[in-house]
N, C-alpha and C positions, 0 to 999 in steps of 0.2 A: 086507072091511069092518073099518075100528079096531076093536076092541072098549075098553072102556069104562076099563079101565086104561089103556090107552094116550091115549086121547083125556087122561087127566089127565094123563099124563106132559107130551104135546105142548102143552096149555095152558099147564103151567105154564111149560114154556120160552119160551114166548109171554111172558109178562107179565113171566119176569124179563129176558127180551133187551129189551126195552120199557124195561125201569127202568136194565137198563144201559144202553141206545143213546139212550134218548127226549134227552136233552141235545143230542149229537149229532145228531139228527133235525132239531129243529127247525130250518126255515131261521133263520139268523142274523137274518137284515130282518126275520122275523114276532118274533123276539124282544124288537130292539130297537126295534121301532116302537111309540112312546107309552112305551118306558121310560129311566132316567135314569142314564146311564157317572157313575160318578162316581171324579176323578183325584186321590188322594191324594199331596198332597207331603210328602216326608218335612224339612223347612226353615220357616224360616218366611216373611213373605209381605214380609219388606223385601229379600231379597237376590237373586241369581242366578238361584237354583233357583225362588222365585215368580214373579219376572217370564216367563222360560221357561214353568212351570206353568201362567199364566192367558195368556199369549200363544197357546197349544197347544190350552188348553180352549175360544179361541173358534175357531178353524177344524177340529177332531176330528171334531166330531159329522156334521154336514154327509158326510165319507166315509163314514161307518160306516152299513154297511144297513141301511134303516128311521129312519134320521137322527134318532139318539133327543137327549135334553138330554142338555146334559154341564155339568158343574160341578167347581169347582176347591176340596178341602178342604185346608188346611195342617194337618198333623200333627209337627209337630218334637219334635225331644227324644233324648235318649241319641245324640245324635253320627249320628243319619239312623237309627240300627236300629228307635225306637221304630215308625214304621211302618212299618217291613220286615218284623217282628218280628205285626205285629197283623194286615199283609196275608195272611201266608204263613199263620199259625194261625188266622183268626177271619173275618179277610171273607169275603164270598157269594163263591164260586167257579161262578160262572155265565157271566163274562166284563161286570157290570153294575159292578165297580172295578178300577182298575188303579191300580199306584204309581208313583211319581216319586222315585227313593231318591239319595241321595247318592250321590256316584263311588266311597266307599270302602266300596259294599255289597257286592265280593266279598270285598276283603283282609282286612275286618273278620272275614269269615267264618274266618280265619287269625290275622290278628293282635289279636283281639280275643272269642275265642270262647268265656270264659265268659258274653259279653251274648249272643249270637248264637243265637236261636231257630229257625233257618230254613237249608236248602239253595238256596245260588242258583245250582247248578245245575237245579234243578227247579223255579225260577220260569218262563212263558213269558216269554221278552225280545221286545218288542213292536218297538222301533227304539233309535236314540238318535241327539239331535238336535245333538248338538256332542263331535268327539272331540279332549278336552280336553286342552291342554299346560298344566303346570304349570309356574311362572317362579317363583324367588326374586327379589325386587326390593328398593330402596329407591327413598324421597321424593326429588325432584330436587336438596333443600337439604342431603344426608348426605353427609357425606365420601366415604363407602361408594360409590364408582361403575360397579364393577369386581369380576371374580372376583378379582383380585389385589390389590383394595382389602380385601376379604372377607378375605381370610389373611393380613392385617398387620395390621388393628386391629378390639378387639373393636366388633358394632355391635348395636344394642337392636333385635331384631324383635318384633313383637306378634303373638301367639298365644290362641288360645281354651282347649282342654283337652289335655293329655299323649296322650289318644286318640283328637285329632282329624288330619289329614291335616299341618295345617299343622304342627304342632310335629314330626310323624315325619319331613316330609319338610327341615325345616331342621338338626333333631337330624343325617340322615344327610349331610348337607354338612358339615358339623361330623366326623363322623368318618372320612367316606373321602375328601375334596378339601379337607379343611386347614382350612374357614375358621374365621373364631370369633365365630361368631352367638352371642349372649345371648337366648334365649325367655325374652320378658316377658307369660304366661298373664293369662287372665282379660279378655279384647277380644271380643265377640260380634260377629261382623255389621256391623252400619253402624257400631256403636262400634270397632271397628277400624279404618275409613278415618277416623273422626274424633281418633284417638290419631293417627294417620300425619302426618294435617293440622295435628294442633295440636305435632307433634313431641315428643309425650310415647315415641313409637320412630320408629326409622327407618325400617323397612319391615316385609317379612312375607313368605308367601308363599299364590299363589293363580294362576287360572288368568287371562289378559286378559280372557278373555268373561266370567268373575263380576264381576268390580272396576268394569268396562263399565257393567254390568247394574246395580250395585248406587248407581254414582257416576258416572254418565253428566256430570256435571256439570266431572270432570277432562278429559275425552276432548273438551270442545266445541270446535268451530272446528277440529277437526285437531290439537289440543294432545296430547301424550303427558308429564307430570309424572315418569314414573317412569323410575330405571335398572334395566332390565332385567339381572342380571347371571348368571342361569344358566337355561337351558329342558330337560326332563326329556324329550328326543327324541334317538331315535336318529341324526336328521340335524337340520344348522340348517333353520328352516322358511326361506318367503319371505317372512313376514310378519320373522321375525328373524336375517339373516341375516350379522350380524356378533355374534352373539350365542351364548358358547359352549355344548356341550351337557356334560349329564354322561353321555354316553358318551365323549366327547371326554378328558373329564379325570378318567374313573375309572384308578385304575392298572394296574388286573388285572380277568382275567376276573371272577369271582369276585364283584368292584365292580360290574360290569359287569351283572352277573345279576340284581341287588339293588336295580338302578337300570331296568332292561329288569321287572321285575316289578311295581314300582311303575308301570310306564308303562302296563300291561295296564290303570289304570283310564281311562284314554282312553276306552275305548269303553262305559264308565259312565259318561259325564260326565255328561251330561241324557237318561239314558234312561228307557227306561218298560216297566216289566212289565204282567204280570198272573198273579196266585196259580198255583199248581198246581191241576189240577183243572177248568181251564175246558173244555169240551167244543173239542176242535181245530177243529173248523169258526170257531167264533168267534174262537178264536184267529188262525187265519187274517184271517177281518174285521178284526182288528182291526190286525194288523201288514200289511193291504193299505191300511186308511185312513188309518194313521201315513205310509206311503211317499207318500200322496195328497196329506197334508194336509202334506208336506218342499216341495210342485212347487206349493202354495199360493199366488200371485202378492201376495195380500193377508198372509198370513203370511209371505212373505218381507218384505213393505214395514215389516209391524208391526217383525220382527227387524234389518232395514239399519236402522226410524229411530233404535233403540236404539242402532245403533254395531258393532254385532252380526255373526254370519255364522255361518251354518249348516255344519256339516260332518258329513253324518250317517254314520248305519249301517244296516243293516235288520235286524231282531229276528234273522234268522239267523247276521247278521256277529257281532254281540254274543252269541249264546248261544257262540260257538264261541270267541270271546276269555273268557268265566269260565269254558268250561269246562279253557282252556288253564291260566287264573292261578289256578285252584283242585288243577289238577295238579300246583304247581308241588311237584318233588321236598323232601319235609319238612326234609332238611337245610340248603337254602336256607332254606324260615321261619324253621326256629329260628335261625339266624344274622340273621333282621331282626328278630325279637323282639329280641334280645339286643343289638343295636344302636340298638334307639331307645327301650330302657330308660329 
């Protein structure tokens, strides 16, 4: 027979495996039945990253067991960290929010990390719903038509902050493939395609499916406005395929690594976490209903009438690409800090 010590001992390991497992316990569907996902964007609700956000938040819920609401909250600010930043330390870690962070929420975690509050190797990566190619471009009306229009005369690009993706990634054109872009800061968002329009710069850069998303109005009838004159891919895509890469026209390895590191945000384009700390079972629900809701028939139609295309990931593919770009050997960073100074 127990005797009466022990009966305490073996209770109490009862009620604390309880308090560690009970998250886990719950079926996922009893949890999420009658309660409300809620999907923070780290952007705000004019450009890319919103349209995606509320495109995503109407077919989500519907996979997710127990088919709870889902709603779409914009959170912007500090260059995408302010929610990444509030996700990782402060939201319910239950699996009841997930984020939507900018493409540049691993490198930030590198080249930006006195803002950077959070490991995104230890966020769960839910999916990601476009792995995004970054394009330098200009206006159809800029002299600028060509990489080798690039590196003969200076041309006015518009930019948002020194911190932001756009300025680092035209800065490093500028230093290892010659050209001689001019970053003209201080363009948010639509005001950026509206500087482009009204020829206050000539172009910028960004990825096709933002600019799409943001100015569906360029892209109508089959129209394409812009010259494409460099894509940050290993190989020409099919969507551009007289169109050079900068792996093509970096000079040395070296170049080569610096531009292959930058391309690791690909598969942050439009993806979606959720904090550290959710019980894995939901975790799981959740990057099962993200995969559900990519083969959406009605979410695909919402994304082609945008102009749009999906090219996803699964929360697995993506953790394993930050966990890659967050390895990247420290004397590579310091040589991109120091480059896009």
């Amino acid at each position: 027979m127990m005797n009466k010590y022990l009966k305490t001992i073996v209770g109490a390991g009862m009620v604390s495996g309880m308090s560690l497992f009970g998250g886990n316990a719950m079926a996922a569907s009893e949890f999420y039945k009658g309660n409300t996902v809620k999907i923070y964007v780290g952007a705000g609700a004019g450009g890319g990253y919103g349209f995606f956000g509320r495109a995503f938040g109407k077919f989500y819920g519907k996979y997710i067991p127990g088919k709870p609401n889902v709603i779409v909250i914009n959170k912007p600010g500090a260059g995408g960290t302010k929610m990444t930043n509030w996700a990782y330390n402060v939201a319910p870690k239950d699996g009841s929010v997930v984020g939507m962070p900018l493409m540049t929420v691993a490198t930030n975690q590198h080249l930006r990390a006195k803002k950077i509050k959070y490991d995104a190797t230890k966020l769960n990566w839910i999916g990601n719903m476009e792995r995004s190619i970054s394009l330098l471009f200009t206006w159809h009306t800029s002299k600028t038509k060509t990489i080798e229009d690039a590196r003969k005369r200076v041309t006015q690009m518009g930019g948002s902050g020194k911190s932001s993706p756009i300025y680092q990634n035209i800065i490093l054109a500028n230093r290892l493939l010659g050209t001689k872009f001019n970053v003209v800061l201080g363009y948010k968002g639509a005001d950026r395609a509206l500087a482009i329009e009204k020829g206050e710069v000539e172009g910028s850069f960004s990825t096709l499916q933002n600019f799409r998303a943001m100015t569906p109005h360029w892209f109508k009838d089959g129209r394409n406005p812009l010259n494409i004159l460099i894509q940050n891919a290993n190989e020409r895509t099919k969507e551009l395929p007289n169109v050079p890469t900068t792996i093509e026209l970096a000079k040395t390895d070296a170049d080569k690594e610096v531009f292959r590191y930058m391309m690791l945000q690909s598969l942050t384009g439009r993806s979606v976490f959720a904090p550290p700390g959710v019980p894995s079972k939901r975790v799981n629900a959740l990057r099962r209903a993200f995969d559900k809701t990519m083969k959406d028939k009605g979410f695909i139609a919402l994304i082609e009438r945008a102009n749009l295309k999906l090219t996803t990931n699964t929360g697995e593919e993506v953790t394993k690409a930050v966990n890659k770009l967050i390895s990247t050997p420290p004397e590579v960073v310091k040589r991109i800090k120091k480059l896009i100074k």
